[in-house]
Every structure is written in structure tokens, then in C-alpha cells.
C-alpha positions in Angstrom: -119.5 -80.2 60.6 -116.7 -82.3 61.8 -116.9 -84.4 64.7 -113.1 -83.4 65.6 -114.2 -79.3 66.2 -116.6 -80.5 68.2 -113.9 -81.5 70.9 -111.3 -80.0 69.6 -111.3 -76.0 68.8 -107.6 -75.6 67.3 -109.1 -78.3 64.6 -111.0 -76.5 61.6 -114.8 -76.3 61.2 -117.2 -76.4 57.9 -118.7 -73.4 56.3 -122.1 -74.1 58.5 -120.3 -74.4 61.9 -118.4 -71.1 61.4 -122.0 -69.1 60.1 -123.8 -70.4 62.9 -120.7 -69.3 65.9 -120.5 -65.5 63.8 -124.6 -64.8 64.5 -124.6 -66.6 68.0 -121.0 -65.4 69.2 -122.7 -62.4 71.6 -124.4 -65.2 73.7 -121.4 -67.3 74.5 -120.5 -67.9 78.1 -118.1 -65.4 79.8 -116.1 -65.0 83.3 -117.3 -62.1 85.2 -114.0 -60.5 84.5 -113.9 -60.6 80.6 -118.1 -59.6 81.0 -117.5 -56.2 83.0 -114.4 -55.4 80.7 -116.6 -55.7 77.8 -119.5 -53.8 79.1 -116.5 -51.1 79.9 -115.4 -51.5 76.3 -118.8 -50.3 75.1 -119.0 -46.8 77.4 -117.8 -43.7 75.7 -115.8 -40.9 77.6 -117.8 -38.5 79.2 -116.7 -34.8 78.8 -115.8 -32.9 81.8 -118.2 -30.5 82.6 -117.2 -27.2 82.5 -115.2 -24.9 85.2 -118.2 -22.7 85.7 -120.3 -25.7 86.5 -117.6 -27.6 88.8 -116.9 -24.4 91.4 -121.1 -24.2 91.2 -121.2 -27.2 92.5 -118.5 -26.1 95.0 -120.2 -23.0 95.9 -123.2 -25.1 96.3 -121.7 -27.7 98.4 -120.2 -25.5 100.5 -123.1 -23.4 101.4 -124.9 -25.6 102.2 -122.3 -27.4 104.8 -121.9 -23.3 106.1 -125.7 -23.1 106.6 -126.0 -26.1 108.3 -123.2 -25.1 110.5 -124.6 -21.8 111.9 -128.1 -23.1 112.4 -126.5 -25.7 114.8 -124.4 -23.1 116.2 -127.4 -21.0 116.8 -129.0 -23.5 118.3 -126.7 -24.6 121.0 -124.4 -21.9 121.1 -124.5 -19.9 124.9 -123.3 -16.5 126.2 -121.0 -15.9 129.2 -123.1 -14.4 132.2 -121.9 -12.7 135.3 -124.5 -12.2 138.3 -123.7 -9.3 141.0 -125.8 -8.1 144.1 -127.9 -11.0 144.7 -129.5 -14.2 143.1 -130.5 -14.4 139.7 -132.1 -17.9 137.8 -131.5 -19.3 134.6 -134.2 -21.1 133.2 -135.5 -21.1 136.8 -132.3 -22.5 137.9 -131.0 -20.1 140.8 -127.4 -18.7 139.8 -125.0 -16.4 141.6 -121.8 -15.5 140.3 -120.1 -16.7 137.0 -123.1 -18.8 134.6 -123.7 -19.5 131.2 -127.2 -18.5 129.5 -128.1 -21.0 126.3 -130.4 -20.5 123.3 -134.5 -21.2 124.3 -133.7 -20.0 128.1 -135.2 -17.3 130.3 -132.5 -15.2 132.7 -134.6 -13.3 135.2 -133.1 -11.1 137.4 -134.8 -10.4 141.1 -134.9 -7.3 142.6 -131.5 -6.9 144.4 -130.0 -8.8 141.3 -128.0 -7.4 138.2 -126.4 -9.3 135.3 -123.6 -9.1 132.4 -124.5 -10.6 129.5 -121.9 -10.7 126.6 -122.9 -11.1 123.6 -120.3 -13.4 121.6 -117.6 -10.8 120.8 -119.7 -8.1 119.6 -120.6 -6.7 122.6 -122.8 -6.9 126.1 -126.2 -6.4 127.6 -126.6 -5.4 131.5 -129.6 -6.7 132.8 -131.1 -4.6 135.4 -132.8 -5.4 138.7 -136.4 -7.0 138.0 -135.7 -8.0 134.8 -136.4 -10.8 132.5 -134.6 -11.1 129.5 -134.1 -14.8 127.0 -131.9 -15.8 124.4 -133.1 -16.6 121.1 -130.7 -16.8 118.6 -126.7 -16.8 119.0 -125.8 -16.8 115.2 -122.6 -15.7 113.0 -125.6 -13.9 111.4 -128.2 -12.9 113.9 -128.0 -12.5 117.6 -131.4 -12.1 119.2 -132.8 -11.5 123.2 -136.2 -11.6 124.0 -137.1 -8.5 126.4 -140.2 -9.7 128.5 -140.4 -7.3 131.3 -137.7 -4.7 132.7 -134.6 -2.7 131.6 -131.9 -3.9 129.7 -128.8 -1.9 128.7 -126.9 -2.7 125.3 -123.8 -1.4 124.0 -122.7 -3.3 120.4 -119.8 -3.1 118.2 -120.9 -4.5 114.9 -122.4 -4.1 111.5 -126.0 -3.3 111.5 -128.9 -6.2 111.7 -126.5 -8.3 113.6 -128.1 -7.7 117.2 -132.1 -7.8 118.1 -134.1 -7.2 121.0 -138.2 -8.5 120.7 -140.4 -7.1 122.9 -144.0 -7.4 123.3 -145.0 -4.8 120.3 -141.4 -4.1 118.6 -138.5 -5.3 117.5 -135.5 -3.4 118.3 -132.4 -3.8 115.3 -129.1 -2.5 116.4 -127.1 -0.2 113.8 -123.9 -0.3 116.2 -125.2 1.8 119.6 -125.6 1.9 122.9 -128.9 2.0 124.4 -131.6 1.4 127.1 -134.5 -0.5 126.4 -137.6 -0.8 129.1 -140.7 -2.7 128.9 -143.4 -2.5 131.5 -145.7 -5.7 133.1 -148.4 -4.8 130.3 -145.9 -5.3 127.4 -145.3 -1.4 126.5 -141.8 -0.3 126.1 -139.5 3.0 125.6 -136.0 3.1 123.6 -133.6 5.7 124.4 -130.7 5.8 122.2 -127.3 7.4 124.1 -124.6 6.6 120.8 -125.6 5.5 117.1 -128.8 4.6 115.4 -131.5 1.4 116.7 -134.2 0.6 114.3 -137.4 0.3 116.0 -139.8 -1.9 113.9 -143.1 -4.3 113.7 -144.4 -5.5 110.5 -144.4 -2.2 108.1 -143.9 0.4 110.6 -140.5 1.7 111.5 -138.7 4.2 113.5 -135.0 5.2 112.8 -133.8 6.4 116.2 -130.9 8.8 116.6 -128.4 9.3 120.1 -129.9 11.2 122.3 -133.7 10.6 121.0 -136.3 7.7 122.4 -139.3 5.8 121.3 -141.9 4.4 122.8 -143.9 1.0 121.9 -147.5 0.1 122.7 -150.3 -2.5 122.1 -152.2 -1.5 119.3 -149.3 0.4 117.7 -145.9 -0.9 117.7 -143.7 1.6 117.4 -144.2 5.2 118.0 -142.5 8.6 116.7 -139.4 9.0 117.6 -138.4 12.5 119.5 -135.3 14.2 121.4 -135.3 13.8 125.0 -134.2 17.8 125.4 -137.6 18.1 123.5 -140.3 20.3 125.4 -142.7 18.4 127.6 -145.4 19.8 125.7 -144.3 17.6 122.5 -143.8 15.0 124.3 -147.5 14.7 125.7 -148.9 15.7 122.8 -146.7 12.8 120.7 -147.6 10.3 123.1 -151.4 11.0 123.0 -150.7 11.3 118.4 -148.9 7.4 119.1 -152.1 6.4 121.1 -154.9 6.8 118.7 -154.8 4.0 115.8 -158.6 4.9 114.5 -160.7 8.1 113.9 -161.4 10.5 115.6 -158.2 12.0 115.2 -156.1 14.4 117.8 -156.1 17.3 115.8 -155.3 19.4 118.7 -152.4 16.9 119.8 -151.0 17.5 116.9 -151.2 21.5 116.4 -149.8 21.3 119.7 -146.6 19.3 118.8 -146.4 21.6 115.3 -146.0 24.2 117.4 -143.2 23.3 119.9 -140.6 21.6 117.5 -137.6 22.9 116.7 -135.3 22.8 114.0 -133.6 19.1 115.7 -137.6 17.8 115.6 -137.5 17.9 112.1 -136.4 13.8 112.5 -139.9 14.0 114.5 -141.7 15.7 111.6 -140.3 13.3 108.8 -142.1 10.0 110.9 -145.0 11.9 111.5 -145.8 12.0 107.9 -146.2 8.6 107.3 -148.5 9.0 110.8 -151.2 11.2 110.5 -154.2 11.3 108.0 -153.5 12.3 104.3 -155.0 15.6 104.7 -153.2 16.3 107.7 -149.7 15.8 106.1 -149.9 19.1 104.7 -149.6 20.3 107.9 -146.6 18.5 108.8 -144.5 19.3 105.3 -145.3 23.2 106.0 -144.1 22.9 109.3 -140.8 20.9 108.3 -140.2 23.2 105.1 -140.2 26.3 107.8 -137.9 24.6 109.9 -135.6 22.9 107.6 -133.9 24.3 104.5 -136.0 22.0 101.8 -134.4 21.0 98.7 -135.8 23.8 95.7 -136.3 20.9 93.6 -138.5 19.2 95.9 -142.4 18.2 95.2 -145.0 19.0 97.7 -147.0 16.6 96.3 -144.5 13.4 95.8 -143.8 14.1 99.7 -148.0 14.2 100.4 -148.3 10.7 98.3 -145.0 9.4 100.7 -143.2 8.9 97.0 -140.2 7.5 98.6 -137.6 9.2 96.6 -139.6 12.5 97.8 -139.2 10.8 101.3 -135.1 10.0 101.1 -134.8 13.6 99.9 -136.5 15.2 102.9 -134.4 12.9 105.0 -131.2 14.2 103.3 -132.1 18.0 104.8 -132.1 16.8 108.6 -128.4 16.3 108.3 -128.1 13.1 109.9 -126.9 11.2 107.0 -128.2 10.3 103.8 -131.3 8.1 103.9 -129.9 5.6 101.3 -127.7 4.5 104.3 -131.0 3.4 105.8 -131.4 1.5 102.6 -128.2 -0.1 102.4 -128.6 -1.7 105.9 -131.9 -3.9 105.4 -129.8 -5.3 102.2 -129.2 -9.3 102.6 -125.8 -8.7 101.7 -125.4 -6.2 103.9 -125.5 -9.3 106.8 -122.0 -10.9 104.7 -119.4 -9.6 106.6 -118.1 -12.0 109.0 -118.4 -11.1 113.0 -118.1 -13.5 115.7 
């Protein structure tokens, strides 16, 4: 090699230097600039990912940011409150006048005292006297009181599922109504719907409630049969003591007895009672409801005795309130999409 290379690179270099600088020419010395543009040099193009991929993403993204959103607007959101006739407290605060009633706290109402509450911009709730009455959830979504003792008054303008009441042994679900709702000091309640439909349910029983019909809820039972308040007082005894009896022996007079007063309207009686009594009662029930009601010809005794439920949607259809796939339609998720405030 020649000494002059050594100090001198424009000067040339023997067959050995030039061998030796091609194998060891990847571990020569380089500025941090020329090193990341060659480690740059080396990456290929990635290819964009497609459309379907990129607005998942999105979709993703964005529902995520959306559910984050109401469940801190559920959380500290509060309704408008307006106190008449005497002292009411708040989360044992004592309010008079104009007040505001957050998520997680109590409004109790003494017995001189009444309350508006409104209920975002879907509706409102009087409270009565003697009342007390908390707010659990003031979602886009869901909007949910917690009825401890007393009467409350709701009248909602909204999709169904959008409005609940708990109580002790129930959970009223609004379908767009008005209605009174009462619960005594040992947790038992009665419904009574005056326009639209409320769902009365706890765990897999349900009640569809009509305008002008009630329910009542008790320990033991949640919900009970629903039944028109023009009804005899007869049925109404005898429904009450059916609702009251959760193990055998069974009421078989009770229940003769409330066979025997409905009318055609009690069919929507009849229909709940058949997911009520004993198997071998049910036959009961259907004869009674077929005599009553003008029963599909196509219809199967026996798919309405084993509660088949396209049996039970079609025996819904003959009350005339609607067809039961409505019911259907409002315990859908999506059903909960459209957008209320």
C-alpha cells in the first residue's frame, strides 16, 4: 500500500488497500445525519391501508371519544328543580324555590312540600308531598330516578327506553306516557298509566301497561298483572290475591273468580295471566280469552299452552292494541340510536 493514501485519499491505493476498504466499507465512521439518511435509504414504502380499514379506525376512534362523553355527562349532568308549598331538601340540604338536583342525590319532599323535576328536554316528573325520589342517571341514552317512598307523576316525550323509574321490586321503562307511580314505606308500588304504554319489569317478568290500566309491584313478586281500572272490584281482589301467591297452594278460586268477571278489554289481563298461573291452569285462561276475543283460526291451542312465543305475539295481535312485534322492536339496542337531549 502506499504511504501517500494513507494521508492522502485523492492519491491512488494498491490492489490490497482497495479489497480490504470494499469488505470493511459498512463499518466506517459516519455523522448522525448521513447515518439516519441511510437507515431511511433502506425502509421500503408502506402501502396505505385500505379505505374500509381507515374510516374503522374512525368509527372506532370516534365511539369511543362519544362513550366517554356521555358517561361523564351522566355522571355530573343535573336537572332543573322547582319547589312550591313548603321546604324540600336535596341531598339533605333544605331548598325552597328554584334548585338544581345532581346525579347520586336524594330529593325528599316533606309533607306540605311539592316539586318539578324536568327531566333534560324530554319531559318532567312532579314530586308529590311525602315523597322521596333520586337521580341516577342523566344520559343522552338513559335517564333514570330512583322511587324510594311516595308518588311521583311523569309525563315524557321521547322514544321508548329513554326514561326509568326503580322502585323497590320493579323497574318502570317509559314507552312515551304519562303516568303515576306510588310506592309505600314497605317498598310495594302501583302504576297507573293515564296516556301511552310503561313497561313494568324485574329480571324476566314483565308487564306491558296500557292508558287507563295499573299494576301493582310487591316483595316476593315484582310485577303483577296488569288490569283496567273501570274493571270490577271483584277482579281486582281476586288479581291481587293471584299476584300474592308465588308457591303452591294455588288460588284456584281467585282465579275462577277473575275468569268470570272479565270482559272483552281484560283480555290484555288474560294474555299476562298465562305466563302466571300453573301449566294446567292455562287452559283455563286461553278458553276464557278465545270466548272473549275473536282468536286467529290458524292459531294452536297447544303452542299458546307451551308460551311458544310466536303463539304468544299472535294472541297479542287479537286485543287490538297494536301488534306485539312493536313490543319487540323497543327492547332492540338500536332502538336507543336516535338522538334526544
Amino acid at each position: 500500500m502506499s504511504d501517500d493514501y494513507m494521508w492522502d485519499p485523492s492519491a491512488s491505493a494498491d490492489a490490497e488497500t482497495e479489497r480490504l476498504e470494499r469488505i470493511l466499507k459498512h463499518a466506517r465512521y459516519r455523522p448522525a445525519t448521513e447515518r439516519l439518511a441511510f437507515r431511511l435509504g433502506g425502509l421500503r414504502p408502506r402501502r396505505a391501508a385500505p379505505v374500509w380499514m381507515r374510516l374503522a379506525a374512525a368509527l372506532a376512534v370516534a365511539g369511543a371519544v362519544s362513550g366517554a362523553w356521555m358517561l361523564w355527562s351522566a355522571r355530573t349532568a343535573a336537572w332543573d328543580v322547582q319547589v312550591s308549598g313548603g321546604v324540600a331538601r336535596i341531598a339533605s340540604r333544605p331548598v325552597t324555590g328554584a334548585a338544581r338536583l345532581g346525579v347520586g342525590e336524594w330529593l325528599e319532599t316533606d309533607p306540605d312540600a311539592s316539586a318539578r323535576v324536568r327531566v333534560g328536554v324530554i319531559g318532567q316528573v312532579e314530586v308529590a308531598p311525602g315523597t322521596r325520589v333520586g337521580l341516577v342517571s342523566a344520559g343522552l341514552l338513559e335517564k333514570r330516578m330512583s322511587l324510594s317512598r311516595g308518588t311521583i307523576h311523569a309525563m315524557i316525550f321521547a322514544p321508548p327506553r329513554r326514561f326509568f323509574v326503580n322502585t323497590p321490586w320493579a323497574v318502570a321503562v317509559d314507552l312515551g306516557c304519562a303516568y303515576s307511580l306510588s310506592v309505600e314505606n314497605n317498598g310495594d308500588g302501583l302504576l297507573r298509566v293515564t296516556a301511552g304504554w310503561v313497561g313494568f319489569q324485574a329480571g324476566g317478568r314483565e308487564s306491558f301497561i296500557p292508558a287507563g290500566a295499573a299494576c301493582r309491584t310487591s316483595a316476593g313478586t315484582g310485577p303483577g298483572t296488569p288490569f283496567y281500572l273501570d274493571s270490577s272490584d271483584e277482579l281486582q281482589q281476586a288479581l291481587a290475591e293471584l299476584d300474592s301467591v308465588s308457591t303452591a297452594p294455588w288460588p284456584r278460586l281467585a282465579l275462577e273468580r277473575v275468569l268470570a268477571e272479565a270482559r272483552q278489554r281484560d283480555g290484555v289481563t288474560l294474555w299476562h295471566l298465562l305466563f302466571r298461573v300453573p301449566p294446567a291452569e292455562r287452559v283455563l285462561v286461553y278458553q276464557r280469552f278465545s270466548e272473549l276475543l275473536p282468536v286467529p283460526p290458524e292459531m294452536e291451542k297447544d303452542a299458546v299452552l307451551r308460551l311458544e312465543r310466536r303463539a304468544m305475539d299472535r294472541l297479542w295481535n287479537a286485543l287490538g292494541l297494536g301488534p306485539m312485534q312493536w313490543w319487540r322492536r323497543w327492547k332492540w339496542p338500536w332502538a336507543m340510536l336516535t338522538p334526544t337531549g
